[in-house]
N, C-alpha and C positions, 0 to 999 in steps of 0.2 A: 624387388619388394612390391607387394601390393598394392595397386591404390583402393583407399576406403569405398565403399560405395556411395551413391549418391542418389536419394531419393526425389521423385516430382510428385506432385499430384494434379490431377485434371478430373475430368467428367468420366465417370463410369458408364460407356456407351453399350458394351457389349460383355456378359458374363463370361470367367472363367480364365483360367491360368495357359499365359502363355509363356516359352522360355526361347529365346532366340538370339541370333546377332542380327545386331541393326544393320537395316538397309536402306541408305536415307537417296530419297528420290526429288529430285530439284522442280516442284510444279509452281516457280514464281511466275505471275502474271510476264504474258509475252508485251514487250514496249510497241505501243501503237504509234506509226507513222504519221505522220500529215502529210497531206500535201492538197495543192489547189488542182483544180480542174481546166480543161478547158469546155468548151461548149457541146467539141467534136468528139472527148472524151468521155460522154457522160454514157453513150449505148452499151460503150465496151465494159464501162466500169459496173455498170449493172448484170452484163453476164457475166464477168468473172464473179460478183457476190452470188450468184445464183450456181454460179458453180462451185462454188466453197461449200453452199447449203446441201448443193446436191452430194459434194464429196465428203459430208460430216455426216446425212443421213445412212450413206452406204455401211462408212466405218460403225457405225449404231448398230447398222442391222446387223451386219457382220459379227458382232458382241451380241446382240440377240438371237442371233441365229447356233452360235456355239453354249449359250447359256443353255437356249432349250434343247439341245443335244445332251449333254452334261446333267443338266439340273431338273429337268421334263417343262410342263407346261406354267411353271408359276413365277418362276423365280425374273423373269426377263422384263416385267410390267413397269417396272421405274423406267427402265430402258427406254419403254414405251415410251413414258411421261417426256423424256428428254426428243426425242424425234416428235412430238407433238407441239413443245415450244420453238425449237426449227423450222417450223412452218405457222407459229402463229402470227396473224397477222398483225399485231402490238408490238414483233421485235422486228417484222420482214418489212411493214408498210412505212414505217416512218424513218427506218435507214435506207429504203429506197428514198425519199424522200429528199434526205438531208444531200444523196448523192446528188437528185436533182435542182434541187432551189438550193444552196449552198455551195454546189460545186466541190464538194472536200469527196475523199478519197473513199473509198467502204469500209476499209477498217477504221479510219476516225468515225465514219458515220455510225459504225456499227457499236465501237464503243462508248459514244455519245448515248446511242439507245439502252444500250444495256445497261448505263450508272441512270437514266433515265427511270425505266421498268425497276431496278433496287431501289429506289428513293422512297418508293409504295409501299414495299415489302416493311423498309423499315421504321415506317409508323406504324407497324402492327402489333400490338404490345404478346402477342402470345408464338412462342418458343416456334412453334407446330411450323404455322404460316410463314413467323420470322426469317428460319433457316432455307426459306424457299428463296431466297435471295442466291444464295449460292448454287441451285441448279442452274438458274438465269444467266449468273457468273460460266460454268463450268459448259455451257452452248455456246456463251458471245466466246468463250476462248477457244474452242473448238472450230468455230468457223474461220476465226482470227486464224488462227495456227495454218487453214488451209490456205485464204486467201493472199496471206506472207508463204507460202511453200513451204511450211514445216512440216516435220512427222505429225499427224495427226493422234496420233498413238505416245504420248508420254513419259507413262509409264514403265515402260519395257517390261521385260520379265523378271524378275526379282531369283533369285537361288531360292530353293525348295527350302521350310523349313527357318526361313528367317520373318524378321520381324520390320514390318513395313515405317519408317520415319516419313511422314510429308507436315507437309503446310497443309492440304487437305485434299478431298477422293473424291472423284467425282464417283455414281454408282457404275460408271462402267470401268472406273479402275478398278474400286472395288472387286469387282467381279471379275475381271483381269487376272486383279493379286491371290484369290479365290483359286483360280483355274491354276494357277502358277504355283500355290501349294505353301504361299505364306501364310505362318502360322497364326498372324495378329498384327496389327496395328497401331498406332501412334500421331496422332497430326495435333497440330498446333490449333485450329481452327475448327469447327463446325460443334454441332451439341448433337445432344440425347436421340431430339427428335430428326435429325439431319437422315438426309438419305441413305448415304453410305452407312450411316450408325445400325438405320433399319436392317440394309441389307449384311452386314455384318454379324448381328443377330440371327435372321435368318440362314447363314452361312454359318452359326455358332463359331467365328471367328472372335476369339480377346479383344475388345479395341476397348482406347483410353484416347479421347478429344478432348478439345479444348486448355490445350497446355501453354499455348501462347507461344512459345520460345522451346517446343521439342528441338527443332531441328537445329537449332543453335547449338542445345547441351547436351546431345546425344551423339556422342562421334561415330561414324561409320567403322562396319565392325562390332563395336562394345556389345559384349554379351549383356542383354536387357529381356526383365521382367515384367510382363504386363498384368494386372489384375484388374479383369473388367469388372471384377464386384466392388470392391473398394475404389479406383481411381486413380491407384498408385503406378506407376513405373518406377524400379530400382535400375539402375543403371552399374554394370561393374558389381553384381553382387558376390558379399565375400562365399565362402567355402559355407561356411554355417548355412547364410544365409540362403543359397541356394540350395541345400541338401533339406533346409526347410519348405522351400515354395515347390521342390520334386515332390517330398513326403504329402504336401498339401495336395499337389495335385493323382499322386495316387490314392490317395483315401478317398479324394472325390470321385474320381474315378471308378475306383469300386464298387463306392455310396450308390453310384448312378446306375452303375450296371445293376445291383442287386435289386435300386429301385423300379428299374425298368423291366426288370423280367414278369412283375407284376401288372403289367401295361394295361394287359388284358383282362385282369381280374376285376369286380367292380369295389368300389369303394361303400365296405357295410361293414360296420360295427359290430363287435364280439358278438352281441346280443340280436342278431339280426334286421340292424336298421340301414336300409341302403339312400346315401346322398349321392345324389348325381353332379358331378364335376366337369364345369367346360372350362373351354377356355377365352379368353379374350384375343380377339384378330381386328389390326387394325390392316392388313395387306394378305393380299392371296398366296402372298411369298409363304404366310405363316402357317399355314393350312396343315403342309405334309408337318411341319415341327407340332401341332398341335396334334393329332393324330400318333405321331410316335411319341409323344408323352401319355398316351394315354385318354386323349379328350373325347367326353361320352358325346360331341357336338360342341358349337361355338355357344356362350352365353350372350355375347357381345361382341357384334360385328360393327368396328365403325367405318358410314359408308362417306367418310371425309373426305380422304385419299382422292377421289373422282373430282373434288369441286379443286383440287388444289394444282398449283403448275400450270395454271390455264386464266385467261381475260373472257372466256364465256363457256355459260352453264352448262353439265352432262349434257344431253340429248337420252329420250328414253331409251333408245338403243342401248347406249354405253350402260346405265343402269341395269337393265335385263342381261346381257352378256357379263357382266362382269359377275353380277350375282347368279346367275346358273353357271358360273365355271365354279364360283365358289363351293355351289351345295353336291355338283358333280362330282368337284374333289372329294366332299368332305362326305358323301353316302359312304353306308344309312342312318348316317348322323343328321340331326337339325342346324339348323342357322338360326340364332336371331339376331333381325336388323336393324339397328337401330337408324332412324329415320335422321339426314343429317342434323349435325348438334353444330348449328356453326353462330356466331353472334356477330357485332356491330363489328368487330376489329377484322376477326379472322375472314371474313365473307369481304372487306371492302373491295376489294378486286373488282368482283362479282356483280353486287346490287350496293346500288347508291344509299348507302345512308351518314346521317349527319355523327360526328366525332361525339361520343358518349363519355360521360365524366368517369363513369362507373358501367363498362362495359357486363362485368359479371352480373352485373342486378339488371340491364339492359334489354335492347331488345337482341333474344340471342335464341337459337335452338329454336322448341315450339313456338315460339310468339314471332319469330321472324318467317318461319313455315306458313301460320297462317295468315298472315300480312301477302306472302310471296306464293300464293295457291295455285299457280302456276309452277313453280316449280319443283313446289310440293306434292301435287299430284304427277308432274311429271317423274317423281321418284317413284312415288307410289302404284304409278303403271306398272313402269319396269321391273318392282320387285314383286306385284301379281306374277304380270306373266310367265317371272323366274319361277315361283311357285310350285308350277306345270314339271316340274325339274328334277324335284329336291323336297323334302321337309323344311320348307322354311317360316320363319315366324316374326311378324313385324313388332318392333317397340317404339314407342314413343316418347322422347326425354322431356327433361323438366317440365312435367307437366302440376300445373299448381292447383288444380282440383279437378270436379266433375264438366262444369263446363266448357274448360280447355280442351279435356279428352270428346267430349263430343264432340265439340268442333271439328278436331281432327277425325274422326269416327266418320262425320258427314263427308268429309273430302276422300277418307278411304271408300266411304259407300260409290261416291261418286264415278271413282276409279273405275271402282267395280263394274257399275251398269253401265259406262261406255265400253270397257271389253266384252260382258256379257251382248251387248249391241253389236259389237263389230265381230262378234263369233271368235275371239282369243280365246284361250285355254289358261284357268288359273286356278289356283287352289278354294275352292267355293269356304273352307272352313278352315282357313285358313289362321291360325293364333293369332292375336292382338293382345299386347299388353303394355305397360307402359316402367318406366322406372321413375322409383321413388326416392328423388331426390334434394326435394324441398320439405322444409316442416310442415308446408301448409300442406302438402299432399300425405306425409306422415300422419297429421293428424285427423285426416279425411280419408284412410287408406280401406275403412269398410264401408264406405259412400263410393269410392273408383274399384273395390274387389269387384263391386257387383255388375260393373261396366265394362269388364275385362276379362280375359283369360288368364293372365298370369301379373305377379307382379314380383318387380327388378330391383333390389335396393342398389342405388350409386351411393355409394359411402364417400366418395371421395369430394363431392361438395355439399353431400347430407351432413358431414361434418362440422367442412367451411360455413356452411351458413346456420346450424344448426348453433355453433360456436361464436359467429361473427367473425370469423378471423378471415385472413389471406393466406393460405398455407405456402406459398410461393414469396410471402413478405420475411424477409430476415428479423425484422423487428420482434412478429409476434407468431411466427411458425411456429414456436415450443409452445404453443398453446393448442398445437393441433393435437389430438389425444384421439384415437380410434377407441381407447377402453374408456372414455368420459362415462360416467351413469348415467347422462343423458341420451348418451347415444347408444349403450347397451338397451335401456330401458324403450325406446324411438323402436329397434330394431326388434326387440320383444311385439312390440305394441302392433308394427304392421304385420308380422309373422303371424300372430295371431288372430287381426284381421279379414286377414289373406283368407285364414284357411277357415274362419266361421263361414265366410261365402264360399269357399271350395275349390280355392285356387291357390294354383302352384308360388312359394315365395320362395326366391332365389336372390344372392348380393352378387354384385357385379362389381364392386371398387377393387382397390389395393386390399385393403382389410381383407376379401377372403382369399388371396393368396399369402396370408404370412402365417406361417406354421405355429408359432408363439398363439394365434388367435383359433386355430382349427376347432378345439377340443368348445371353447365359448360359444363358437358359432352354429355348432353344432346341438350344444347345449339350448340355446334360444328357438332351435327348433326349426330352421330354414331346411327347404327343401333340396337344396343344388347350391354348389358352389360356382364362379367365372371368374377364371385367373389367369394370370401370364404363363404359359405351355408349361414353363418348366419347374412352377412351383406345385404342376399336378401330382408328380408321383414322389413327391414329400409330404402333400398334404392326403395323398391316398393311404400312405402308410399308418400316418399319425390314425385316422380314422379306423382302420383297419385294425391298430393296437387298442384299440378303447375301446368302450362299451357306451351306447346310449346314456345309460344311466348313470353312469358317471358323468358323461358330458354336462346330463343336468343337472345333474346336484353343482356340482361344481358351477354352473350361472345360477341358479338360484343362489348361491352362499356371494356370487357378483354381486347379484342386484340387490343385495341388503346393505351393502359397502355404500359410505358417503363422498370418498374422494378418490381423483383420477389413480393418486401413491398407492391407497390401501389395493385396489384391485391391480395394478400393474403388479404392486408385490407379488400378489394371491395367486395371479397368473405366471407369473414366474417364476414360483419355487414349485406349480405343479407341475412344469410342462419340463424343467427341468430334472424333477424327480422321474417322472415317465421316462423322458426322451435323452438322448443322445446330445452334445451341443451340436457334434458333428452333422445331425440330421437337421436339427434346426438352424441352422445357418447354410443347410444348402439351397435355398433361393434368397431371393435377396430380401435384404433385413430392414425393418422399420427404423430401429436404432434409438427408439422410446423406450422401452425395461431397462432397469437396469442391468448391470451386466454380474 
């Protein structure tokens, strides 16, 4: 007799249906020794750490050196990140140390430093930064592993075709399990933004984190379901039930192929009105995934990733190389860069500043750029010189009116005449524009058109602050409303700002990847859409099925609605009437309309 199934639910890390038997792989913390020293012991104990570092590096490269065989030149850069904290001097210098003036052993030493450098991490209150704790963790175990003589290699190879159970990945199991031809994953530990999550996505591997106790209730063997869009794993699915999540995944299947052959086509309306579609890249891993979606260039490149994993700031090198590999990739497409967005919490590593009550309203993004003009320009060089490269195009975030943008205008000019001085080569006319993500700068959006090249809507805290809410706060999230009147009416207002001075208006949030909003968004008039890769060729489609003129009618009869209900209705029985639900729930879903 059958046993019933059994359902979990976690974090929806990575999209898309996977069906496999579990293969649960044992990565608990290795137990650190102690022990005391003697005086005579302390040279020897310092090479053998030195040789754990050097034999944890090799194994890195070695994972890097097979990825970029495999995967070409993008996909191995986390790899990177991890061989960069191996030698930083915040985890090497003070467990030297502890070996020296304490006398204790290098794996205590080592793991003294390493719950040391996490303590950091976890006063950081944002998700991004937080889960950087765990790279930290997955080097001190690594060297740990060499300096006690274990396999350095954990993992092993898994059987093709099954479905990975851990506690959690580091990115080069990850990419291990990848190369070994497991079809998805499952760990107890890490989130959304976790490394491994990243690269699982970019591997379009199923993964489903943060379950807490997978490995406990998933028995080795058990035939198991994973659903990166929901969050779900069934565990032991009956007969139905798996004849269901097969049927699911061939429809999508399908869906994807028939979407995809249109890759190349552009995205223009019955009536011949063409909107140009990028996409959103926060790593170079995403480039080729943006590309085979269809992406007419990146909307929204974020340049975070460089300040994170590390105790001090890029160098302008690192800037320029990383951003001409990017546009290298992505020719003869654009780039635009957004200049980093980092605030009081996620930057504490980095530059000293004092604990903010209220980091989001804080000094963060712009205002901490121009405070830190050093290291704002030193971005600023490096993504001139990339320039030289690529069509690339600089942004500027939360910028709250005319003044802010020139300030940073002055520091771009800056840039400028020291490379024109030192005879570099950069793009002389090069775009600038900035995103519009504050009310203040909403309501001053044809006072900065006339300052800029193009302008960016971020919906995603034009929202939050347009609302007042938290949209990360459980309390008062359901008040986050992407169809608010305010915020359709906001989004009219700088659209048509934008384009009385003659420049390009494009959204960059979540809102323009969700297919339920296409047909609006398009209605209000924006020039370009910047989305997650794979919500491009469902939202090409939708565009492609409709006509301009529909689109606006259909927001004009919006904007005369008084409340969030009456326009989510309005919007949902039209998109439904058009569209497919199949289509529309092939990227991921808002979960606001009702249903």
């Amino acid at each position: 007799m059958n046993q019933p199934s059994r359902r979990l639910s976690g974090i929806a890390a990575a999209p898309g249906i996977a069906i496999g038997r579990a293969h649960l792989i044992d990565r608990r913390r290795v137990k650190t020794p102690k022990r005391h020293l003697e005086a005579s012991e302390v040279a020897a104990e310092l090479d053998r750490l030195d040789g754990a570092i050097a034999a944890s590096d090799q194994q890195l490269e070695r994972i890097k050196k097979k990825l970029r065989e495999r995967e070409g030149q993008d996909h191995f850069r986390i790899i990177e990140a991890h061989q960069l904290i191996l030698h930083d001097e915040h985890l090497v210098g003070p467990t030297r140390r502890r070996v020296q003036e304490e006398l204790v052993n290098a794996e205590w030493a080592l793991r003294r430093t390493v719950e040391e450098i996490k303590s950091v991490f976890d006063s950081i209150e944002e998700d991004y930064f937080r889960e950087r704790r765990s790279d930290i963790d997955f080097v001190g175990d690594r060297i740990l592993r060499n300096l006690l003589g274990e396999q350095g290699e954990v993992v092993g190879t898994p059987p093709a075709g099954t479905i990975v159970i851990a506690h959690d990945l580091s990115p080069a199991d990850t990419a291990q399990l990848h190369r070994a031809g497991c079809v998805g994953f499952v760990t107890d530990a890490g989130g959304k933004t976790s490394h491994s999550a990243i690269l699982a996505r970019a591997f379009e591997l199923p993964a489903v984190v943060g379950l807490e106790h997978a490995t406990t209730k998933i028995p080795a063997g058990a035939l198991v379901v994973v659903d990166g869009l929901t969050g779900e794993v069934v565990i032991n699915p009956t007969a139905e039930e798996l004849a269901e999540f097969r049927a699911r995944v061939r429809r999508h299947g399908d869906l994807v192929g028939e979407l995809l052959r249109d890759r190349d086509v552009p995205a223009e309306t019955g009536d011949g009105v063409r909107v140009q579609l990028y996409a959103n890249v926060e790593l170079t891993e995403e480039v080729p995934s943006a590309i085979e979606h269809g992406a007419e260039g990146i909307g929204l490149y974020r340049t975070e990733f460089l300040f994170l994993d590390r105790t001090d700031l890029p160098l302008e090198e690192e800037h320029f190389m990383h951003a001409r590999g990017v546009l290298r990739r992505l020719a003869p497409f654009p780039a635009t860069f957004r200049t980093c967005d980092l605030g009081g919490d996620k930057i504490a590593p980095l530059v000293s500043i004092e604990h903010e009550a209220n980091p989001a309203l804080g000094l963060r993004s712009i205002r901490l750029c121009l405070r830190e003009r050093e290291l704002f320009k030193t971005q600023l060089r490096g993504l001139l010189r990339a320039s030289a490269h690529g069509k690339a195009r600089i942004m500027f975030p939360m910028i709250s009116g005319v003044g802010e943008l020139r300030a940073a205008k002055a520091i771009l000019s800056e840039a400028k005449a020291e490379l024109r001085a030192e005879g570099v080569a950069f793009d002389e006319e090069i775009p600038m524009g900035i995103m519009v993500e504050m009310p203040s700068a909403a309501m001053t959006a044809d006072l900065l058109a006339r300052e800029c090249d193009f302008l960016s809507i971020g919906t995603n805290d034009l929202i939050q602050y347009s609302l007042a809410i938290d949209r990360v706060n459980e309390h008062v999230g359901y008040l986050y409303h992407p169809l608010h009147p305010a915020i359709l009416r906001t989004v009219r207002y700088v659209v048509d700002a934008g384009h009385a001075a003659g420049v390009q208006v494009t959204m960059c949030g979540e809102m323009a990847g969700e297919p339920l909003f296409t047909l609006v968004l398009c209605g209000l008039g924006l020039d370009g859409l910047s989305m997650n890769a794979t919500s491009i060729p469902v939202v090409k489609n939708i565009i492609r099925a409709s006509t301009m003129a529909d689109a606006k009618q259909l927001a004009e009869q919006l904007l005369q609605l008084a409340t969030v209900e009456e326009i989510e209705a309005r919007v949902h029985a039209e998109m439904t009437r058009r569209f497919s639900p199949d289509l529309l729930r092939a990227s991921a879903e808002f979960g606001r309309l009702p249903a």
